[in-house]
C-alpha positions in Angstrom: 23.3 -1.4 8.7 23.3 -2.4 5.3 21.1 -1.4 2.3 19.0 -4.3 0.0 16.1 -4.3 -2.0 12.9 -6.3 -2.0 13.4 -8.9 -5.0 9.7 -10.6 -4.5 6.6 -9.2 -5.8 4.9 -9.0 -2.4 6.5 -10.3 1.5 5.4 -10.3 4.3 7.1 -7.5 7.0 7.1 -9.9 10.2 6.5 -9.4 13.7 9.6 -11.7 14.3 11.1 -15.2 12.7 8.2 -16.9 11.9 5.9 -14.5 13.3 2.8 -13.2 12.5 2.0 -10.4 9.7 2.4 -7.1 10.8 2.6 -5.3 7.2 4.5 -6.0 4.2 6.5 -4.9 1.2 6.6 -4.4 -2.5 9.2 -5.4 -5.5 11.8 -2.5 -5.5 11.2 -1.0 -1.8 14.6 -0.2 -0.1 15.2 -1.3 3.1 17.6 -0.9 5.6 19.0 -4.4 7.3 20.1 -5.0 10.7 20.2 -8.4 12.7 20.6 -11.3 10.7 19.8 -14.9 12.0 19.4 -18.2 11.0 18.0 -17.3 7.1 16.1 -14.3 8.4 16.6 -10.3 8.7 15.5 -7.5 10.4 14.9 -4.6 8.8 13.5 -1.2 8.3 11.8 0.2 5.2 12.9 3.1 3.7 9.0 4.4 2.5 7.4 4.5 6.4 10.0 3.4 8.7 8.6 0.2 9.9 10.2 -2.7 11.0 10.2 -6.2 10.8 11.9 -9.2 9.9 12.1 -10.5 6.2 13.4 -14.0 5.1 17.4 -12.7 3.6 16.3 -14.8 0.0 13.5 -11.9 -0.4 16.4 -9.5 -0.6 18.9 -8.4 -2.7 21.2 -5.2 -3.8 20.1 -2.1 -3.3 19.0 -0.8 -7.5 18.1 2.6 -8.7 14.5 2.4 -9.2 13.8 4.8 -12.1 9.8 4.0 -12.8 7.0 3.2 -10.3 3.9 1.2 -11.2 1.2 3.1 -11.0 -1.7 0.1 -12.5 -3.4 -1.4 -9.9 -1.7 -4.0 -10.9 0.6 -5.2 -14.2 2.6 -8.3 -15.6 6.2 -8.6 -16.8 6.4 -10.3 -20.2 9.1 -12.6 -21.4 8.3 -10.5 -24.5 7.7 -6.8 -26.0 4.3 -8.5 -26.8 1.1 -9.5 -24.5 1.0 -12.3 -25.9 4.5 -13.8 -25.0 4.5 -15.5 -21.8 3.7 -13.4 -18.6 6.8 -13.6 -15.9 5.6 -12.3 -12.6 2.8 -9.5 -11.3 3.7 -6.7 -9.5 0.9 -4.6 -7.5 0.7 -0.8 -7.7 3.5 0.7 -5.9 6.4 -1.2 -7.4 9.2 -0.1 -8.0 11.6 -0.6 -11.3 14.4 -0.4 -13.1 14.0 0.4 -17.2 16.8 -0.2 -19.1 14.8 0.6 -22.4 12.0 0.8 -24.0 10.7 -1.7 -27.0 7.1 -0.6 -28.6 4.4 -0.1 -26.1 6.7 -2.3 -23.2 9.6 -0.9 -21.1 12.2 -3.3 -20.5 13.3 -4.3 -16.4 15.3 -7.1 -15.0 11.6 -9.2 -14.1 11.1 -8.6 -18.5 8.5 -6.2 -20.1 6.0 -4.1 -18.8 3.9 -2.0 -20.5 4.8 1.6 -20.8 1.9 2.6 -19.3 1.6 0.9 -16.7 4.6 3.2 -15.2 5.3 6.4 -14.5 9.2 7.8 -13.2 10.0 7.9 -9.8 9.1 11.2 -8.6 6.2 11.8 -10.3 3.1 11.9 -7.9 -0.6 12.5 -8.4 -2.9 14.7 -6.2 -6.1 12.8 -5.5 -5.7 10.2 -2.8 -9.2 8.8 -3.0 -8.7 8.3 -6.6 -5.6 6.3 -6.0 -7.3 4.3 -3.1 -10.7 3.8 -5.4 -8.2 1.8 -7.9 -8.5 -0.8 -5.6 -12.2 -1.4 -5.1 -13.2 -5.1 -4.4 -9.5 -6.2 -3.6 -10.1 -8.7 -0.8 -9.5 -7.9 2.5 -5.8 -9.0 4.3 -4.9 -8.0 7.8 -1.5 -6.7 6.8 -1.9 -6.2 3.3 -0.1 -3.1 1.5 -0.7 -4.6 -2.1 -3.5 -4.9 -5.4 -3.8 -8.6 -3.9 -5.0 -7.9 -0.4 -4.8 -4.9 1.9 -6.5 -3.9 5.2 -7.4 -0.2 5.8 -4.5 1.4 6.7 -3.0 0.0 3.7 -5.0 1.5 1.8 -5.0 5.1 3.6 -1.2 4.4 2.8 -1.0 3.5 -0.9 -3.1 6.8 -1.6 -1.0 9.2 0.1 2.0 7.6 -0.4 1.1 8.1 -4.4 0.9 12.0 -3.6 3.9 12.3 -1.7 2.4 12.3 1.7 4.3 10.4 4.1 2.3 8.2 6.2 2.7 5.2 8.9 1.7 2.0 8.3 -0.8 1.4 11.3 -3.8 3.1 11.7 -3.0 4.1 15.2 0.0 6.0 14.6 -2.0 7.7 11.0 -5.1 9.1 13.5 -1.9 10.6 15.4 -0.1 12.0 13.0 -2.0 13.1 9.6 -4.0 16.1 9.4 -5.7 18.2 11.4 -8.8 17.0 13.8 -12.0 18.6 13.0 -14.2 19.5 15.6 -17.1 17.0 16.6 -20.6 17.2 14.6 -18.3 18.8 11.3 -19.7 17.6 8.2 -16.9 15.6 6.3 -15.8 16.1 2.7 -13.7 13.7 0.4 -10.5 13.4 1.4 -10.8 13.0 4.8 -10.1 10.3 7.2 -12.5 9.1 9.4 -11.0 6.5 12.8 -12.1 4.2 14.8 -10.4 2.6 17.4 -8.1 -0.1 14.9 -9.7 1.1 11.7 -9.6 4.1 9.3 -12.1 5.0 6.6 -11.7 7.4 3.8 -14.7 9.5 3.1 -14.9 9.7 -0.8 -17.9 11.9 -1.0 -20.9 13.0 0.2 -22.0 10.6 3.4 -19.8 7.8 1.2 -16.9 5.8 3.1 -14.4 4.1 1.1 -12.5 1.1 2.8 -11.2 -2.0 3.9 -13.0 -3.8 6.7 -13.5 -7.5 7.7 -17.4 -7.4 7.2 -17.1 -7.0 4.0 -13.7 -8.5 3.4 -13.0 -6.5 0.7 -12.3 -2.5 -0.1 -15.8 -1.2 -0.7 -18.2 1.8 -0.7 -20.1 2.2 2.2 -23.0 5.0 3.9 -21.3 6.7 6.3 -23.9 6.8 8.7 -24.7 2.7 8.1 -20.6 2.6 9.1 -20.9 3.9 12.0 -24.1 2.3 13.1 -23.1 -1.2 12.4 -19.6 -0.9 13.7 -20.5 0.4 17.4 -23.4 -2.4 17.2 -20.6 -5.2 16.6 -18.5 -3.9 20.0 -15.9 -1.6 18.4 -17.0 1.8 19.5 -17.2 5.5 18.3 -15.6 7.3 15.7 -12.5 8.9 17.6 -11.5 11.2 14.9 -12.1 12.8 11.8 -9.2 14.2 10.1 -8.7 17.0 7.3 -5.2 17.4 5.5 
């Protein structure tokens, strides 16, 4: 295998060629790349070990990320100044190399982003709920790891990930994996997960859910206990876990 980066600001991680959505992938994620065919490549990324196939012009070589953004979301200016011309937008998450820093911008390859809008690779904060109530109102996206559209184990993902907690991209393999099951009738506390058959929920307080679902089609706030009501009255079942890190 050989070793790229993702050169886009968001891509799609593919089921196949021309396949459907399974997760996707930020600017500055290392991958590893296997099969190559006909403009596309498999491959597997380096932060959860999925796999999928990207188009080969979404890649290119392999950089030494120094600085991740840590924004929900920021621009890179054509300019050390907000009021030059904004290049692309990159989603929390990103990763990026700074060659130097001008003012209030650091300079990458995509142009300059402001300094604090980034922190160095390696730094991590300690409050996964925090990270994951950063994105509040982003629309809803079956797939979606990114500021622009996520589903809900993306955003159980981008929270721990940001706290150096590894963690799988479905939320299948995160209700086998994370934590520790509680028994059932415990009474939750913020930071813990909460599954359903095909969905995840963090609980951000006191009978509070925070997540992203298809009835509301966005990352929201929700009662617990409304949660669980309305989601075994729509056909999809009973909580199956509730996990405590």
């Amino acid at each position: 295998m050989t070793r790229a980066c993702v050169t886009k600001p968001v891509v799609d991680l593919l089921r196949n060629p021309d396949g459907p959505r399974d997760r996707q992938l930020l600017y500055g994620d290392a991958v590893s790349v296997g099969d190559q065919s006909g403009g596309w490549c498999q491959v597997i990324s380096d932060k959860d070990g999925y796999s999928g196939w990207l188009r080969t012009d979404q890649l290119g070589p392999e950089i030494t990320s120094t600085h991740w953004v840590w924004a929900p979301a920021t621009h890179a200016y054509a300019q050390a100044d907000m009021k030059s011309p904004d290049q692309v937008c990159l989603s929390f998450g990103s990763r990026v190399e700074v060659m130097s820093q001008k003012n209030e911008f650091v300079e990458t390859s995509l142009g300059f982003i402001p300094a604090v809008h980034v922190k160095p690779v390696g730094t991590l904060v300690n409050d996964p709920v925090a990270v994951a109530e950063l994105f509040l109102g982003t629309p809803y996206l079956w797939g979606g790891n990114s500021r622009f559209g996520l589903d809900c184990s993306g955003l159980v993902q981008v929270g721990l990930l940001a706290c150096g907690v590894p963690c799988p991209g479905d939320s299948g393999d995160q209700e086998r994996v994370l934590g520790s099951a509680l028994p059932q009738g415990s009474d939750a506390q913020r930071g813990d997960l909460l599954f359903w058959k095909g969905h995840v929920a963090w609980v951000s307080g006191d009978n509070m859910l925070l997540h992203a679902n298809a009835h509301h089609m966005s990352v929201v706030f929700e009662p617990m206990d409304q949660a669980i009501s309305r989601i075994a009255a729509q056909g999809d079942g009973p909580v199956t876990a509730l996990k405590r890190f």
